[in-house]
N, C-alpha and C positions, 0 to 999 in steps of 0.2 A: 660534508657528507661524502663518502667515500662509497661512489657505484659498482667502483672496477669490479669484475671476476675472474676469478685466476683462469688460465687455459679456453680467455673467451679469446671470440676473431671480432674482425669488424661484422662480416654477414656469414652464416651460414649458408653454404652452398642450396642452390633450388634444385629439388627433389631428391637431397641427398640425407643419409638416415645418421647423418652424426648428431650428438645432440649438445655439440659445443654452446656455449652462452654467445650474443651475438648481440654487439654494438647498434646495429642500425633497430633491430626488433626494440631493443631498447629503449630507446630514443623519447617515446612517449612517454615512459616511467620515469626520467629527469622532473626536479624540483626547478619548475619555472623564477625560484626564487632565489636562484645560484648567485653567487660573488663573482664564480669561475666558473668556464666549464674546460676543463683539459682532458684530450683524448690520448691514447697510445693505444697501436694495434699495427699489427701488419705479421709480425713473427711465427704466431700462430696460425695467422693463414699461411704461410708461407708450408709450416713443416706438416699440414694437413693438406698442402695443395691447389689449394685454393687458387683460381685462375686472376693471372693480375689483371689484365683486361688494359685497357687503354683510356685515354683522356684526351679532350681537345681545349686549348688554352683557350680558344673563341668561344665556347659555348658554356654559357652559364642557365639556359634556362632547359635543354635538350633533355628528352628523357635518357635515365642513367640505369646501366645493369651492374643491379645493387648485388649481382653472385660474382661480381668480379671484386678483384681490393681495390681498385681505381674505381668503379662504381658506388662501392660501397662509402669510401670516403669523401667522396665530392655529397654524397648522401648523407653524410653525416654534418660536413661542412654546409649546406644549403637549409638544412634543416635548424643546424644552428645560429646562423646569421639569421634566420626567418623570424625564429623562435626565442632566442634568448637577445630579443635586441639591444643592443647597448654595454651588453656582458661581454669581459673580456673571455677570449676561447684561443685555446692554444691544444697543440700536437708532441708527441713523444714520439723521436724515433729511438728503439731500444739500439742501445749497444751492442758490437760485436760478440758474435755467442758461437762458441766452440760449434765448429761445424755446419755453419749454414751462411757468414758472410760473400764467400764467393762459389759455394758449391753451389750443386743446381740439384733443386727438387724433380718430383715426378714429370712436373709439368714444364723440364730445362730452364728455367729460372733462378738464379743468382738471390737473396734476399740484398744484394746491392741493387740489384734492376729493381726490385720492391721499394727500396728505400729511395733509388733516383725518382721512381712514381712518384712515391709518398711529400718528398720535396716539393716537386713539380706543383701537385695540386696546392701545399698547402701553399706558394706562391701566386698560385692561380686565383687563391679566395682569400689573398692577404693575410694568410693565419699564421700568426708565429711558431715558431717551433723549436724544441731543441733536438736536436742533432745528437744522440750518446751516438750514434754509430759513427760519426767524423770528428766529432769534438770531445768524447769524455777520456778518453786516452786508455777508457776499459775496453779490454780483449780477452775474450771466455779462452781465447787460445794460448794464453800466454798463462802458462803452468805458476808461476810465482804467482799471478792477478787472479789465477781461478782458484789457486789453495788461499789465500787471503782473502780475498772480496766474494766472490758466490760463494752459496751456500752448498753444503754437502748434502747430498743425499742418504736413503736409512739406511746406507753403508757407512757414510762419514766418510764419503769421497766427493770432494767439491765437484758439480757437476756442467762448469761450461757458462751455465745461462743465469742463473736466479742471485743477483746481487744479495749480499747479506748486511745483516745491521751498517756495518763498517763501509762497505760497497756502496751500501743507497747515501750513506755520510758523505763520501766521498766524490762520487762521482755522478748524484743527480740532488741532492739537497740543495748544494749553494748554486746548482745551475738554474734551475728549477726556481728559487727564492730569488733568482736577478731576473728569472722572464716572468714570473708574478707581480716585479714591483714593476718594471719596464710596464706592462700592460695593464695594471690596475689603475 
């Protein structure tokens, strides 16, 4: 069963009037009767802003501020080890996306310092992951990779970020299919 929403974050910002979908609100509406649970998020907080917030390797049981991306994920992670016991649970970091690997957002932020987080914690709670941002060898930046593998937009100009048929074949099917069997 297929949760995701396109254009969700991991948390929506507290007291802010976006009305993105949001990972952690979520959480509660997962089918306690999963095979898998696999998350991916961090991009979209990224390009709305979203503050990363910080993490401590020592503290597993510490309250967490779930309006940061480091909050939010260790939020997501803690609820799933709790929750889905015995389930395998794994992380997607998205791949390089035209314009946002080493720029910096509102809030000077690199989505590399997101994705060094995002590693970090998912080390922290032992959750495997894949990596497309250091291992898929897709880059939304690289003109031949984004006219071939993302999709165009209603211009029909490939647009940087959104893998297409061919893209997801290539560069998260068979990765994704080796960390499924790895951890099933």
């Amino acid at each position: 069963v297929n949760q995701a929403v396109g254009g969700g974050r991991l948390r929506t910002q507290a007291g802010s009037s976006d009305t993105f979908h949001s990972v952690v609100d979520n959480l509660e509406n997962l089918p306690s009767d999963g095979d898998l649970y696999c998350f991916e998020g961090g991009i979209n907080d990224w390009w709305t802003y979203g503050v990363l917030g910080e993490y401590d390797l020592t503290d597993f049981t510490g309250t967490l501020d779930e309006t940061t991306v480091c909050g939010a994920l260790e939020t997501i992670f803690r609820y799933s080890l709790n929750t889905f016991v015995g389930k395998p649970i794994c992380f997607i970091i998205t791949h390089k996306i035209q314009g946002t690997a080493y720029s910096e957002n509102a809030n000077g932020n690199t989505f590399k310092e997101y994705r060094d987080a995002m590693v970090g914690i998912c080390e922290k709670y032992s959750i495997p992951y894949y990596d497309a941002f250091t291992e898929s060898g897709l880059n939304g930046w690289n003109t031949v990779q984004n006219n071939l593998y993302l999709t165009g937009n209603s211009d029909g100009i490939a647009d940087g970020c959104h893998p297409n048929e061919e893209g997801y074949k290539r560069y998260y099917v068979p990765q994704l299919i080796s960390l499924f069997n790895k951890i099933i």
